[in-house]
Structures are given as structure tokens and as C-alpha cells.
N, C-alpha and C positions, 0 to 999 in steps of 0.2 A: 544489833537491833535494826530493825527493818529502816527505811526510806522512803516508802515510796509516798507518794502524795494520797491526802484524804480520798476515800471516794463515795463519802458519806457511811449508812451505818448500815449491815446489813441483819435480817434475825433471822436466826437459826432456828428452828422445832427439832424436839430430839436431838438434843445438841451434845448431851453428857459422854454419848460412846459410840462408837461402828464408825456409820456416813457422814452422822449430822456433826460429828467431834472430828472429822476430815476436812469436812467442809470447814466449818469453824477456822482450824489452821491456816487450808490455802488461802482463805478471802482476808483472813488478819493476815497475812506475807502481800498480798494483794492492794493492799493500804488501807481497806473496812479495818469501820468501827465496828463491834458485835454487841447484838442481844440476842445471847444463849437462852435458848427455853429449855426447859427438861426437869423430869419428876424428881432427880435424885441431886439435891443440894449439896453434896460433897461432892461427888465428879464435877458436875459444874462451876464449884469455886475453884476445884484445882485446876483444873481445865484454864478458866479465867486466868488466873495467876500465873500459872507456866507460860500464855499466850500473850501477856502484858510482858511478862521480863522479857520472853524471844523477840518482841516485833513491837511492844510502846504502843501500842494500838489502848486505844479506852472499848473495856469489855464490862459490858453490864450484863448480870444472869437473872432472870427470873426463875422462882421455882412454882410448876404449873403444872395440873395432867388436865392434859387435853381432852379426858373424857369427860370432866367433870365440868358442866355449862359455864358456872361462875369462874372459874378458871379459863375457859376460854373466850369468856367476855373481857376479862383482866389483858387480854393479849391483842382483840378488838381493836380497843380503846388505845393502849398504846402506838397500836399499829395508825388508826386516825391521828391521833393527837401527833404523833413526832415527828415532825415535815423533814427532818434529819432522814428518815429510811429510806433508801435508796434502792434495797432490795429484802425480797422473801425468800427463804428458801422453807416448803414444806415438807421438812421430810420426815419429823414423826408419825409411826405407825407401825401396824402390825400386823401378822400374814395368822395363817391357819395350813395344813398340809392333811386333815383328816376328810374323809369325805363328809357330805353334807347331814346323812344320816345316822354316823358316827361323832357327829359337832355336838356341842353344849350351844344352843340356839342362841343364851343370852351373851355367852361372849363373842360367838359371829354380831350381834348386836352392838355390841360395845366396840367392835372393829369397824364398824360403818361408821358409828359417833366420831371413831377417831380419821381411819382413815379418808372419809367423805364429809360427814357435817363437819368438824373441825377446818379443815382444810379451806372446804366451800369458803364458811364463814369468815378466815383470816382472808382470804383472796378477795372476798368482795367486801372487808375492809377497807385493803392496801390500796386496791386499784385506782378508785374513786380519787385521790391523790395523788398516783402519779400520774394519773392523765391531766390533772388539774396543772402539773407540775410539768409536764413532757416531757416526764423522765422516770424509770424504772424498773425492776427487775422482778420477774417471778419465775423460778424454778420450782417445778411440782414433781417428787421423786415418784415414779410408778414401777413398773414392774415389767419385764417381759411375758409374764402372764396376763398382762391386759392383751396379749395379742393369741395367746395359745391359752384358753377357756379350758382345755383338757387336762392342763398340768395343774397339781399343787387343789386347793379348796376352791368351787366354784364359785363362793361368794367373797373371797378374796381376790380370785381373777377380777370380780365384776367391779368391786373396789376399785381395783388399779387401772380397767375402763374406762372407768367413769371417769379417773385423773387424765388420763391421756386428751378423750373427749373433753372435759371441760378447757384444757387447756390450749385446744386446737380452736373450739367456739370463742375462748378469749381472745387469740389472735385473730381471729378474723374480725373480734369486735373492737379492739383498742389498739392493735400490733401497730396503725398506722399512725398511733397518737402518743409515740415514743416509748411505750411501753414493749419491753422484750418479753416474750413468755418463752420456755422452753420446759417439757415435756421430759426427763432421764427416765430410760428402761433397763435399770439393770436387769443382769442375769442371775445366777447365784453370786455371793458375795460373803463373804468370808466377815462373818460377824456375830453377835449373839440373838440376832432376830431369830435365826434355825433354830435355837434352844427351846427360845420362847414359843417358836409355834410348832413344835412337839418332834423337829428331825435335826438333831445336831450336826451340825455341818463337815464333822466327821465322817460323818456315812453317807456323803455326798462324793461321786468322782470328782477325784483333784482335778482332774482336767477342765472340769467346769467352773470350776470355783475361782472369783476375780479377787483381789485382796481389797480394802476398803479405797484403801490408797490408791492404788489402781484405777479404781472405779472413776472417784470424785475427778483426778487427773484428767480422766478422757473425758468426763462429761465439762468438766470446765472449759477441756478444749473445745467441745462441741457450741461449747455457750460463745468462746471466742469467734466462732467461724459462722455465727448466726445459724444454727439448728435450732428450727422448732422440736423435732422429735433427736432425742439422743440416744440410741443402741451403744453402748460403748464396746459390745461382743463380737457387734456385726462385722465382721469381712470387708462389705462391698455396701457401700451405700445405696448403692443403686437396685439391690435387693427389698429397700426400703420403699424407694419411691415407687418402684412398681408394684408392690403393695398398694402404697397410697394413691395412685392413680388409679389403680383398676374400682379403689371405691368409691372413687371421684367419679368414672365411669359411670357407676350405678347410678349415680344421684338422677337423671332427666328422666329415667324411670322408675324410680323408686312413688311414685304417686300419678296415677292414670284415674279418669270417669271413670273405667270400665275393667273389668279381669282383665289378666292376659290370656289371651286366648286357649291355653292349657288347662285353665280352669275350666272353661265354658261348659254347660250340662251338652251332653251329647242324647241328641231328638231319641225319643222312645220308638222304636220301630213296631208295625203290626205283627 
């Protein structure tokens, strides 16, 4: 049975199986308490149960889909009310791998509720709190196709975008008011998400494919060594930051009076 000291409580989205049933584990060996979220009430109580005898941690589940408003008002709320929560992890949600004109429109819909308004809306719950408190955690799971818009369904890259962004605008807005936000981009990952969004991970090269466990492992690391953005595939870090600086670069230009001169009409000649 675990030891380690409390470190309040943390909740989990998509907790019942892959990353968020990973995550779940490390942070209960970690000394969290858990609030497992997840649609399927029997994985989450075995989950529970297995997690309680390993490591004595106090594991409370809700059962919740996150597509469904009232159900993720129910997650809101507790998230407000439980001055106990110490951290978020969001990591339910769901990909797509067909192109856009080949999609069923309404469940690319149903993936933005989850993957983007759900999200949004637990994060600008939580937040409010722990900067009240000066103390916090928020892990928002994204994608390495928030960064390659060419690979996989273009409204699921933009999905996993849009996490990365909001999570870079929250730090710049609270990082300083003890709040940690960090950013995970996995690669592929060895889970039943592929099932679900129509290429089983089978028919993916091995080479690529991180195991769950894997995953969670480096990105914890990454949350240890203060990473806003977490690649856990990357090589060389430094691949990353020159990324991020050359967009940092753009920004004194990104809004001029006037064109850039490339545009300018060029004079009609007689």
C-alpha cells in the first residue's frame, strides 16, 4: 500500500480505460485522492476498487458523458464546490481519421462538444479556485496533430489546437498565480481511441505506436520538470522551442495600419 503524503484530490475525464485509467494509477501512487469521470460504470468501479486496495487512496467515480450538457454541468459544480481539488486532468475525448467529406457532420459535432466545449467549460470552472487558492494543476491532453493539420481528420487537428492554444493563453493568464497548466501531445498511442475513430491501431506502424503507459510516464515527467508543452515522442527539445519562437517571432507583425507591401495594387500603366 502506497505512503506517500496527501496531495489533495485530483479528477480524471475519461478515466475508465487507455490514458485517463494511466493517469488515474500514477497520480493515486503519487498520493491523489481521485475523481474518476467516465461513461462506463463498471470499468470505473473496478478501476476504483483495484486502486483503493493497491495504494489506500480515497477514489470517488462519477458516472458522466461529457457530451451530454447536464452531465457536464454535474462535473462543473463539483469541480466549484470541492476546494479539495488540487488538479484537472482533461483528457476525455475523441479523434476522427476520415476526411472531412467523407465525416457524418453531426458526430464531428459531437467531438467539438466533447473535445472543446466540455473541456473549456471544466477548465474555466477549476481555475477560478485555484488561483483563489494559489495552487493548482491543469493537464489538457491534446494531440500531435494540433501541430501537423495534414494528418488524421482536419476538424479533429483543429480540436486538439485549440487545447494546445487555450492552454498557452491560460498560462500567460494565471501561470503566475500558482496555477501550472501544461499542454501533453501525444503521438499515436496504443489504445482504443483508433477503434473508435475508424483505424485500429493495428494498422498502424509499430514503430510509431507509444504504449499508454509509456505515454502518461513521460508526460508526468514533463509536468515534473515544469513543461508547458509536453511532446513525449520528441527527440530533442529544442526542435520544440524553435517552433515556438519562430511564432513568437511573427507576433510584432502579425497586425500592421497598412498591407505588407506584397499586397500593394501595382499602378496601371498607359
Amino acid at each position: 500500500m502506497a505512503t506517500q503524503t496527501g496531495k489533495g484530490t485530483a479528477l480524471v475525464t475519461g478515466a475508465s480505460s487507455g490514458i485517463g485509467a494511466v493517469y488515474a494509477d500514477r497520480l493515486a501512487r503519487r498520493g491523489y485522492d481521485l475523481i474518476l469521470v467516465a461513461r462506463d460504470a463498471a470499468r470505473l468501479n473496478a478501476l476504483a476498487e483495484r486502486l483503493t486496495t493497491q495504494t489506500g487512496r480515497r477514489i470517488d467515480t462519477i458516472t458522466a458523458d461529457l457530451t451530454v450538457k447536464a452531465d457536464v454541468r454535474r462535473i462543473e459544480e463539483r469541480l466549484r464546490a470541492d476546494t479539495g481539488i488540487t488538479m484537472l486532468v482533461n483528457n476525455a475525448g475523441v479523434g476522427a481519421t476520415a476526411s472531412l467529406i467523407d465525416s457524418d457532420v453531426d458526430a464531428l459535432e459531437t467531438m467539438i462538444d466533447l473535445n472543446v466545449t466540455a473541456l473549456t467549460r471544466l477548465t474555466a470552472a477549476v481555475v477560478p479556485g485555484f488561483v483563489a487558492r494559489g495552487n493548482g494543476i491543469v493537464i489538457n491532453i491534446s494531440s500531435i496533430v494540433a501541430l501537423s493539420p495534414e494528418t488524421l481528420n482536419g476538424t479533429y487537428s483543429g480540436t486538439k489546437a485549440y487545447v494546445l492554444n487555450l492552454t498557452q493563453s491560460l498560462h500567460h493568464e494565471v501561470g503566475d498565480k500558482g496555477v501550472q497548466l501544461q499542454a501533453v501531445l501525444p503521438g499515436a498511442t496504443s489504445t482504443a481511441f483508433w477503434d473508435r475513430a475508424g483505424l485500429p491501431v493495428e494498422h498502424l506502424p509499430s514503430q510509431i505506436v507509444m504504449s499508454a503507459e509509456d505515454m502518461v510516464d513521460a508526460a508526468l515527467a514533463g509536468l515534473d520538470q515544469g513543461e508547458l508543452v509536453t511532446i513525449p515522442s520528441l527527440p530533442d527539445a529544442a526542435d520544440w522551442e524553435r517552433f515556438n519562437n519562430a511564432r513568437q517571432h511573427l507576433q510584432p507583425n502579425l497586425s500592421h495600419k497598412l498591407p505588407a507591401a506584397r499586397y500593394k495594387r501595382v499602378a496601371a500603366t498607359a
